[in-house]
N, C-alpha and C positions, 0 to 999 in steps of 0.2 A: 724486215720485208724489203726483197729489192725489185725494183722494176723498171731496172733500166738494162739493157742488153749490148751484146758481145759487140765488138768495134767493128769487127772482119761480116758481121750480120747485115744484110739490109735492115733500114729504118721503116718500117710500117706507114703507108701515108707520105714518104717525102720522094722528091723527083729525083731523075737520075741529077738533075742541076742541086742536087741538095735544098729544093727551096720545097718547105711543108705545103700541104694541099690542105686548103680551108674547107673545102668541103670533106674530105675524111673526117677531120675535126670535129665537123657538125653530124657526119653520120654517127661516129659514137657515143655522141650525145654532148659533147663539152659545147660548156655556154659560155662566151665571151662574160667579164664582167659587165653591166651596165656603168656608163658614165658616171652617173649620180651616187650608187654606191663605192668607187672608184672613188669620188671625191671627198664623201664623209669618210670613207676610211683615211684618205691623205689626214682631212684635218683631225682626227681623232689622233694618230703620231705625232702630227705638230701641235698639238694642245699639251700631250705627257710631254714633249720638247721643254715648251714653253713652261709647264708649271715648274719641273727640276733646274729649270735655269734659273728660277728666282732666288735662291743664296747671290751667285753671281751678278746678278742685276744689282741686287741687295748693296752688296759689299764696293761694286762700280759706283753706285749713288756715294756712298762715305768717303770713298777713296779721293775723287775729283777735289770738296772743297780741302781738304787736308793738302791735294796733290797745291791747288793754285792757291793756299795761304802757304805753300813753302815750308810746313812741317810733315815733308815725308821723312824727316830722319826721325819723327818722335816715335819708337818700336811703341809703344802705350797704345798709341794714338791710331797704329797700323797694325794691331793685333787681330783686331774685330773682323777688319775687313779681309784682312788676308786670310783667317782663318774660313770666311765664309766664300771667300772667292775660291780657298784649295775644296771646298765643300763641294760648291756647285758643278767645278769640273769635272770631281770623280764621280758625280750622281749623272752627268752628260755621256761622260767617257763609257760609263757602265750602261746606260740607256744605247748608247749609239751600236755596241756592240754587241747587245742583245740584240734588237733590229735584226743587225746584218747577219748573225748567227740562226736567231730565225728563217728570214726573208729565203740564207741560202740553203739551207736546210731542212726545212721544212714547207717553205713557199708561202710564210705568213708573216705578216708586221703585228702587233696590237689591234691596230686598224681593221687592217683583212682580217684576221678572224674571228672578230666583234661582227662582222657583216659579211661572214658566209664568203669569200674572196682568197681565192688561193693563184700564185705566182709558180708555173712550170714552164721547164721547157719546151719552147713551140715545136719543136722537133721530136723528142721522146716522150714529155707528158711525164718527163723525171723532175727531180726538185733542180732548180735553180743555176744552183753551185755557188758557192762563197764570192769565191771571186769574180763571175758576174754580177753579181751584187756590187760589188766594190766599184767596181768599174762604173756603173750606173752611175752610184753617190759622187762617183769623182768626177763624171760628166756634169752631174747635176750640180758641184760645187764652182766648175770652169764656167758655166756659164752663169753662173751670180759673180763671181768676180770678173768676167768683161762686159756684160750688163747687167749690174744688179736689181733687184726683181723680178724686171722683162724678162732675161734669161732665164730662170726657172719657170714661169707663167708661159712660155713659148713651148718650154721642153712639155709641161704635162699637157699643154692645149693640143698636142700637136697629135695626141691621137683624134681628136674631130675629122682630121681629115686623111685620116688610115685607108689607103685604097682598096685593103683586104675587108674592111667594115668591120672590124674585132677589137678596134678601139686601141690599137697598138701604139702607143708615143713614140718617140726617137728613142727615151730609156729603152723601154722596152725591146728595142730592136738592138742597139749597146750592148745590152744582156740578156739577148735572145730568149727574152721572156715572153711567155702570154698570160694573162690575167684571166680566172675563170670565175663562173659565178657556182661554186658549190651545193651553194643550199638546192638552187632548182635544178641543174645539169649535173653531168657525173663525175664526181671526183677522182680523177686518175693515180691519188694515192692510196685507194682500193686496187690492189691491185688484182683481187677476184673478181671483181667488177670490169676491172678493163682487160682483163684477159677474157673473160666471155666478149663485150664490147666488139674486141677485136675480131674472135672468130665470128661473130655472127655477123659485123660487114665483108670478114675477107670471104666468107662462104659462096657469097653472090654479088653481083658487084651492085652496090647500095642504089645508083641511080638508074639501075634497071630491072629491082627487084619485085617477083610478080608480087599480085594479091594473091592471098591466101581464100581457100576456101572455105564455105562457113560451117560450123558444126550443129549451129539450133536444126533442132529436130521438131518446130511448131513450121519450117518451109517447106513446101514441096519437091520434089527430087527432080532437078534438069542435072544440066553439061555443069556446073560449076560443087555439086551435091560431094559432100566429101562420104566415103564410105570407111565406116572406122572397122581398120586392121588392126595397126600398128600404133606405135609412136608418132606424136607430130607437133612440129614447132610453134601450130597455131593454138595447139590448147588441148584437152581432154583427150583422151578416146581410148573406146573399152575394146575390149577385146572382142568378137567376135563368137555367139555359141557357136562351139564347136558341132552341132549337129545340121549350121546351117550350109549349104552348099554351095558352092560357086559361085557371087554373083557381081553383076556385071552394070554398071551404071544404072538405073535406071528399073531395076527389076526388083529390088528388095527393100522392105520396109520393115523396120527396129523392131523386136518384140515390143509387146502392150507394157505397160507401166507396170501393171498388175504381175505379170509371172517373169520368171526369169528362164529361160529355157536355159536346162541342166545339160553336162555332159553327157554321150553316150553310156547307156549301162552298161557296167562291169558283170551284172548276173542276172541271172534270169527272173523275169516277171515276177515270177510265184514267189521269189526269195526276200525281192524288192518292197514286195509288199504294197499300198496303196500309193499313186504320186503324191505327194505333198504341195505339189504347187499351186493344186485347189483352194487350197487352204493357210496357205505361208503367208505370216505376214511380207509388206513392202513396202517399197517409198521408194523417191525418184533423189537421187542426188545430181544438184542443180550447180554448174559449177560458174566462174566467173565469167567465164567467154561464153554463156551460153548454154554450153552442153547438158545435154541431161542424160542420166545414166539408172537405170531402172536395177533395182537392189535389195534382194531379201537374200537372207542368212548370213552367210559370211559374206564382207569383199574386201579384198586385199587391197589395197594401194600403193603404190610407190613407183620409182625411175621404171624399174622392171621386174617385178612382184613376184614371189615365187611361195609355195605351199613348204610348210613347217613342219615336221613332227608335231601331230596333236590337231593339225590344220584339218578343216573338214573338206572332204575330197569335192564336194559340190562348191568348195568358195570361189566367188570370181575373182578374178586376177583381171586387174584395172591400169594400166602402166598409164603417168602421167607425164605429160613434157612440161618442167619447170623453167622458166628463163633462167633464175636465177639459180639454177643448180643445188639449190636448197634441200631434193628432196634426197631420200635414202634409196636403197634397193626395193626394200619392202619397209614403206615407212609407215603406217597405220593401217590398222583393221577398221571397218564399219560390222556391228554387228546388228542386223534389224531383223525381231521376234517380238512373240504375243506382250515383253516386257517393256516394248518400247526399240530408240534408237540409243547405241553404245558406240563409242568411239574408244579403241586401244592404241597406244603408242608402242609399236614394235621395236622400242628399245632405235628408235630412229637418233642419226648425228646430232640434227638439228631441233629433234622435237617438235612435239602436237601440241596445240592452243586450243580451247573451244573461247570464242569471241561471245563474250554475252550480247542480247538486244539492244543492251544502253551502251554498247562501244569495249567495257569492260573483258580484257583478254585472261587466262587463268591457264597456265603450263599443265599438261599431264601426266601424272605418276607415268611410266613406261612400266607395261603388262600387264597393269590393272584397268576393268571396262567401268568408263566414265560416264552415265548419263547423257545426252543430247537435249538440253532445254530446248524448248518451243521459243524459236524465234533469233537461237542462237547457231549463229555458225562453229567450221569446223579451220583453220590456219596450219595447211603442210608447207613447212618452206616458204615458198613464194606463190602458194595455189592456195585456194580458200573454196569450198561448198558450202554448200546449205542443202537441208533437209528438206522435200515437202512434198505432201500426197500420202505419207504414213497411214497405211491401212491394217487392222488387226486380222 
């Protein structure tokens, strides 16, 4: 997977001066590491350091009184230690360049990925690259040899006082890294993730984006009342009966819970036979933002839902807007009758879950109608309802 882009491209987020904008950073959700995590990751590296280095410590303790009683030439005597001193190096040498193969390659130490901490570029939100890694180390080595210590304690302190407030040290600006905090913000090595990311800040510009309007249907209808046609970024929305007519802010209110008004008939009364909606079961599917969406017989769900062969010509077509693009065309059915509530997976990419009460999630055969426990929700993609009001 690659997610780094063409040279001749502009940079997403960075100025015409080539310097990245801190705030785009934060509109896609990336989280600075915290300090403190920052610091147990250093010492958790510098501890596997320190434990592989003990052959060598080992073998320097033997070597000294051998070295000052003047029997280095006895090979007997300097087997031991030389042997453990070539030990210690190649277990160092092979440490250090794991690290750096890491670090530039995947944007992690031992450290950082023990605690959720990944290293990209401040610019692309790509990995690293090797040799700004190196360049780092070799920074960080120049300064223990003309101050040793201080120098290294200077280089890592020195993002405390990062004028960007992202915790960037001098390393990090050497090897135009930024340190993120993964576990809670978004990791940029999804790169499905940061390509949605991106469109939904480049879509409107993030720091004057409006509020959204609400979809609960327990408010009263003013200026801000969302009236559901279509698709929309805030969450749910069903379709419209098709018998309802034109309307206009403020003049129309949802069908009842209880019926579902059907589409125009195809034939005549007499042929039609009695309405069923007297009598159909129903129930309200309750989804996470609020919406409620009133549901007997079939309804279809998905991106943009369409009728099947075998589909019953009254089933609703429910199109949902996923953040996470999760969902399918047509990715599950609801079926609600005198049997209860059924949930089908329509052979969807990503797959249907019903979420049991106690947390417990269980995948669905695709095609086959699955019960709906009482109390248990329904997991499309990145959209979740629940059931309630089930009436025989």
């Amino acid at each position: 997977m690659s997610i780094t882009m063409h040279a001749d491209e502009p940079i997403p987020g960075v100025g015409a001066d080539g310097r990245p904008d801190p705030a785009y950073a934060a509109a896609l959700g990336l989280r600075p590491a915290p300090t403190g995590r920052r610091a147990a990751a250093f010492a958790i590296d510098a501890t596997g350091w320190a434990l592989l280095s003990i052959p060598a410590v080992v073998a320097a303790v033997q070597l000294v009184p051998v070295v000052m009683a003047g029997s280095a030439t006895d090979l007997g005597t300097l087997a031991g230690p030389l042997v453990l001193a070539a030990v210690g190096q190649v277990l160092l040498t092979a440490y250090g360049l794991t690290q750096l193969g890491l670090h530039g390659r995947h944007g992690i130490t031992i450290g950082k990925a023990s605690l959720g901490l990944r290293s990209v570029n401040v610019a692309t939100f790509a990995r690293p690259g090797f040799w700004r890694v190196v360049l780092r180390v070799l920074v960080l080595w120049a300064s223990q040899v003309v101050l040793p210590i201080v120098g290294p304690a200077i280089c890592f302190a020195s993002g405390l006082w990062d004028p960007e407030g992202r915790g960037r040290s001098w390393l990090d600006r050497v090897g135009r890294c930024l340190v993120l905090d993964v576990r809670r913000g978004l990791d940029p090595f999804d790169g499905k993730a940061l390509r949605f990311a991106r469109r939904q800040v480049e879509s409107a510009p993030f720091a004057e984006r409006p509020d959204l309007p609400s979809l609960a249907s327990d408010r009263g209808v003013d200026e801000r009342t969302f009236i559901p046609a279509a698709r929309s970024s805030s969450g749910v929305v069903a379709a419209p009966p098709a018998s309802r007519p034109e309307a206009t802010v403020g003049a129309w209110t949802p069908p009842p819970v209880a019926e579902v008004a059907p589409p125009p008939a195809t034939t005549s009364p007499a042929a039609a036979g009695p309405s069923p909606t007297a009598t159909r079961a129903s129930a309200t599917l309750v989804f996470g933002d609020g919406a409620r969406v009133a549901a007997s017989g079939t309804t279809l769900i998905g991106r943009d839902p369409a009728r099947a062969d075998g589909d019953p010509e009254r089933a609703l077509l429910l199109p949902v807007a996923d953040p996470t693009m999760g969902l399918s065309k047509t990715h599950a059915a609801v079926v609600v009758d005198e049997r209860g509530v059924h949930v089908v997976d329509r052979w969807s990419s990503n797959g249907t879950a019903i979420v049991e009460a106690d947390g417990r999630s269980r995948e669905l055969e695709a095609g086959v109608p699955h019960p709906l426990p009482a109390g248990a929700s329904v997991r499309l993609g990145g959209v979740e309802f629940r059931v309630e009001e089930v009436r025989a």
